[in-house]
C-alpha positions as CSV (number, residue, x, y, z in Angstrom):
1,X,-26.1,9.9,16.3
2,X,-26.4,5.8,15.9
3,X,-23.0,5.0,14.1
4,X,-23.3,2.8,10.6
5,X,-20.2,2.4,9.0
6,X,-21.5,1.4,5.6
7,X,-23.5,5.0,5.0
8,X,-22.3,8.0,4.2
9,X,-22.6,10.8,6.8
10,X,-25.5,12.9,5.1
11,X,-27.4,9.6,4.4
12,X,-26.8,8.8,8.1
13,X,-27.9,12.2,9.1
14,X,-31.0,11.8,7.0
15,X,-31.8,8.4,8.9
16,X,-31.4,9.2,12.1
17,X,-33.8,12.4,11.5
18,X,-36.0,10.8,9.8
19,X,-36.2,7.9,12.7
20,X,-36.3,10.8,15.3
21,X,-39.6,12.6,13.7
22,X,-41.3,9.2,13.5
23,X,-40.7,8.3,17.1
24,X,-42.1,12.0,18.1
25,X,-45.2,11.1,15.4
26,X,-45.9,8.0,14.3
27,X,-47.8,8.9,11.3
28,X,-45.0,11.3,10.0
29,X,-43.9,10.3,6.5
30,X,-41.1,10.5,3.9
31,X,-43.1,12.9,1.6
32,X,-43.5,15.3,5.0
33,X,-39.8,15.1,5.4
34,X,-38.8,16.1,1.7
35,X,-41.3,18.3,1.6
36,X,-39.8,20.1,4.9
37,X,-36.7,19.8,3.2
38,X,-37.5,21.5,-0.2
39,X,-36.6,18.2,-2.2
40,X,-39.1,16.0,-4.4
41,X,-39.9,12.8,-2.2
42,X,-39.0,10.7,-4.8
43,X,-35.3,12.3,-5.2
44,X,-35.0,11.8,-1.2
45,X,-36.0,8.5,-1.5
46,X,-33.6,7.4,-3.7
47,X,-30.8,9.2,-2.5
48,X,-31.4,7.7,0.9
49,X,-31.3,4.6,-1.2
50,X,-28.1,5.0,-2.3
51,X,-29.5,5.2,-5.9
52,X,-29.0,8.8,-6.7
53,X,-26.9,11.8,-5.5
54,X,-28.0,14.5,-4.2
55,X,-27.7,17.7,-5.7
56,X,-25.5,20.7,-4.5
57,X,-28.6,22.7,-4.4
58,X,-30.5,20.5,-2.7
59,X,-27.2,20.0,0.0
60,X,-27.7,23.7,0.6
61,X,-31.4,23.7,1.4
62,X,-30.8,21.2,3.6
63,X,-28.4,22.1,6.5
64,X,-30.3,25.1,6.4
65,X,-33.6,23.2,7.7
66,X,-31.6,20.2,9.9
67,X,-30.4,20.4,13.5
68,X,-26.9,20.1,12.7
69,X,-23.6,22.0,14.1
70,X,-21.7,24.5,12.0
71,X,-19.5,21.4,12.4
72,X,-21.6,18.9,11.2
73,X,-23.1,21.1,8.2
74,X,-19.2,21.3,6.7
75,X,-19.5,17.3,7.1
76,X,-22.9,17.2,6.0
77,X,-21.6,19.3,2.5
78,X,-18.1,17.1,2.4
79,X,-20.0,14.2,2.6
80,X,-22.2,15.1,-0.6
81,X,-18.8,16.1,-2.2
82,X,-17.1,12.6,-1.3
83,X,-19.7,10.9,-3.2
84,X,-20.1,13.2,-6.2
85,X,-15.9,12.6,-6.0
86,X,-16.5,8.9,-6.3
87,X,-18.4,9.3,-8.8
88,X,-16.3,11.3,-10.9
89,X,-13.3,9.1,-10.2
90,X,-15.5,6.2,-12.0
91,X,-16.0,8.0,-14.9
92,X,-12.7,9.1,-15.3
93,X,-11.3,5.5,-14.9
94,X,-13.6,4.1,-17.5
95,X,-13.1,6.6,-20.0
96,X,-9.3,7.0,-19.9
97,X,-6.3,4.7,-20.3
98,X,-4.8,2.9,-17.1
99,X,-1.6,5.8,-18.2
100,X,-3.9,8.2,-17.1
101,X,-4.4,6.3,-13.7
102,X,-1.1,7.9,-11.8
103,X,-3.0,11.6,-12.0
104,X,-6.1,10.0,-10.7
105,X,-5.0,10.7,-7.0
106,X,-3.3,14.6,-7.1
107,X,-3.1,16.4,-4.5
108,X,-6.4,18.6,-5.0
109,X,-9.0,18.0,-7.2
110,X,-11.3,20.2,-8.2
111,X,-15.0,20.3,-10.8
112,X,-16.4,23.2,-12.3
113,X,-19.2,23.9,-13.8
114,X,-19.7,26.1,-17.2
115,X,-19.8,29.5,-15.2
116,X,-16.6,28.4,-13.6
117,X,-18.4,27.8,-10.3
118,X,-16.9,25.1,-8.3
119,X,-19.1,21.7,-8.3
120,X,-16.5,20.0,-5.8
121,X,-13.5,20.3,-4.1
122,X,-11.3,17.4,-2.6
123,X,-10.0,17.0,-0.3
124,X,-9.6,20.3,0.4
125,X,-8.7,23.3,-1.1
126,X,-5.0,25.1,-1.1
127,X,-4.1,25.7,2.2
128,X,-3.2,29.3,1.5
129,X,-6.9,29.9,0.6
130,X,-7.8,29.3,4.5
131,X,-11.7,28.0,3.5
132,X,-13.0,25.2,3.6
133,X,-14.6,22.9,0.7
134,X,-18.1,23.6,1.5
135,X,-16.9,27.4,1.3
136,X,-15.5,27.1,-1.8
137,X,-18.4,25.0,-3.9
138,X,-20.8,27.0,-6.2
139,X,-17.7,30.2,-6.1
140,X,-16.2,31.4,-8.7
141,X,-12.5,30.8,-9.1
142,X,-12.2,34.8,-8.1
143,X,-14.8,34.4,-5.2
144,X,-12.8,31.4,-4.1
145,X,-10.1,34.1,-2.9
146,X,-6.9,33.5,-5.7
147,X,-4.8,36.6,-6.8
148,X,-6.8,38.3,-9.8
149,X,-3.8,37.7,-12.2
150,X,-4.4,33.3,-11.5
151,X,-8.1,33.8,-11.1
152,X,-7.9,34.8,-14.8
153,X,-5.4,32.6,-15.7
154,X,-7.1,29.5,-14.3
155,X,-10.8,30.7,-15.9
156,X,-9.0,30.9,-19.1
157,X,-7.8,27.5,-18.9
158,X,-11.4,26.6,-17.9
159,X,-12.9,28.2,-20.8
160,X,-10.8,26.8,-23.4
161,X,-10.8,23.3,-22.1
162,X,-15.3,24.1,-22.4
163,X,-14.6,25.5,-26.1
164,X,-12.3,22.5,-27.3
165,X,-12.4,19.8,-25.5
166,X,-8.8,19.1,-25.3
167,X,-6.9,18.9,-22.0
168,X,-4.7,21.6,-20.7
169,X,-1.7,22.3,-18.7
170,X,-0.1,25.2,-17.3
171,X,1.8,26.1,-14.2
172,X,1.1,29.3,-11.7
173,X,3.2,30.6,-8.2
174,X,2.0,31.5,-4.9
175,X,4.0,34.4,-4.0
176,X,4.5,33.7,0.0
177,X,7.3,33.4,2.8
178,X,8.8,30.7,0.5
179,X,6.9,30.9,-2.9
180,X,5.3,27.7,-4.1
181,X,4.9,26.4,-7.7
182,X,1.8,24.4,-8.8
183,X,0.9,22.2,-12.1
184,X,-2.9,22.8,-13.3
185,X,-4.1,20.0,-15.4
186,X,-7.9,20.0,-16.7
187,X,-10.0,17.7,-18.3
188,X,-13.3,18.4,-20.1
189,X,-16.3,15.8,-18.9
190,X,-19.0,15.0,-21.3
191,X,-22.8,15.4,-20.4
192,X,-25.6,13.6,-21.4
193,X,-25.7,16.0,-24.9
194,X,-22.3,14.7,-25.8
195,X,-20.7,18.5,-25.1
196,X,-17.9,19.4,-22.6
197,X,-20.0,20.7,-19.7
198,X,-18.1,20.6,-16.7
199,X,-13.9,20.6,-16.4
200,X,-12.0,18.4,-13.6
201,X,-8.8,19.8,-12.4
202,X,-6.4,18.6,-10.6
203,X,-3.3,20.1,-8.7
204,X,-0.1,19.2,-7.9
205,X,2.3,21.0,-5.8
206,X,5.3,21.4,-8.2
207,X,9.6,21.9,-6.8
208,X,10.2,24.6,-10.1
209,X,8.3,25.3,-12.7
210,X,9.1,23.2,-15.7
């Protein structure tokens, strides 16, 4: 794969392919490619443009109809990820005070949707969970592999964050060899509608619990 340092590794990936199905047919053309891709030529165009994301969904159906590795289709998913992440961090550092800046770069970071799905995960998820963040986006907290008894606590925390608004805190263990604490904070993000439809959450590993 030709190396460019200023695109993202899906919109490299998307390049290169595209480059290699017009040097096999000359006449071959964006709208074939999205179409072989399951994705409107127009949002394929302007992702490759740098002008919109893609979607999770549209990730998916991807690397399912690309040449890539296993290898490569976990970068080809992080990449999306990275980029949705970006984006995220934007908002967040518009819309809250430079106090809120120091809990900008936890540990993991997390979005879900209103069914508690994962959106994103970065940069990875806890280690004890042994998967990977393209493993983890679109499962629930429980399919994501957490004791039941957090599972529940952390959709709770989810839910009420979706209901009000408001941020919350709270604090779980990881019983292990040597048990580890961990502080939960989540944030409701706004949609277009002006409602709280997605909740970011970031997680810091903790000495005690407070």
């Amino acid at each position: 794969m030709q190396n460019n340092s200023n695109l993202s590794f899906h919109i490299q990936v998307l390049f290169d392919e595209l480059r290699q199905r017009k040097q096999k047919n000359p006449l071959y053309s964006m709208r074939a490619f999205a179409n072989q891709l399951e994705i409107h030529p127009s949002a394929l165009s302007r992702a490759m443009a740098g002008k919109e994301e893609l979607s999770l969904q549209a990730c998916a159906r991807m690397i399912k109809r690309l040449p890539l590795s296993d290898e490569d289709k976990v970068r080809f998913v992080t990449s999306v990820a990275d980029e949705k992440y970006e984006r995220v961090m934007k908002t967040l550092s518009a819309e809250f005070p430079p106090s809120f800046a120091p809990s900008l770069t936890p540990e993991r970071i997390a979005v879900f949707d209103r069914e508690h799905r994962y959106m994103l995960v970065a940069p990875r998820p806890l280690d004890f969970l042994k998967r990977s963040a393209a493993q983890i986006i679109g499962k629930t907290i429980h399919e994501a592999g957490f004791p039941p008894d957090i599972a529940e606590k952390m959709t709770a925390q989810n839910q009420g964050v979706l209901e009000t608004g408001k941020p919350s805190v709270i604090e779980f263990k990881i019983e292990c060899a040597e048990p580890k604490f961990f502080r939960r904070a989540a944030y409701g993000i706004m949609g277009e509608d002006g409602r709280v439809d997605r909740v970011l959450v970031h997680v810091r590993q903790i000495p005690t619990p407070s």
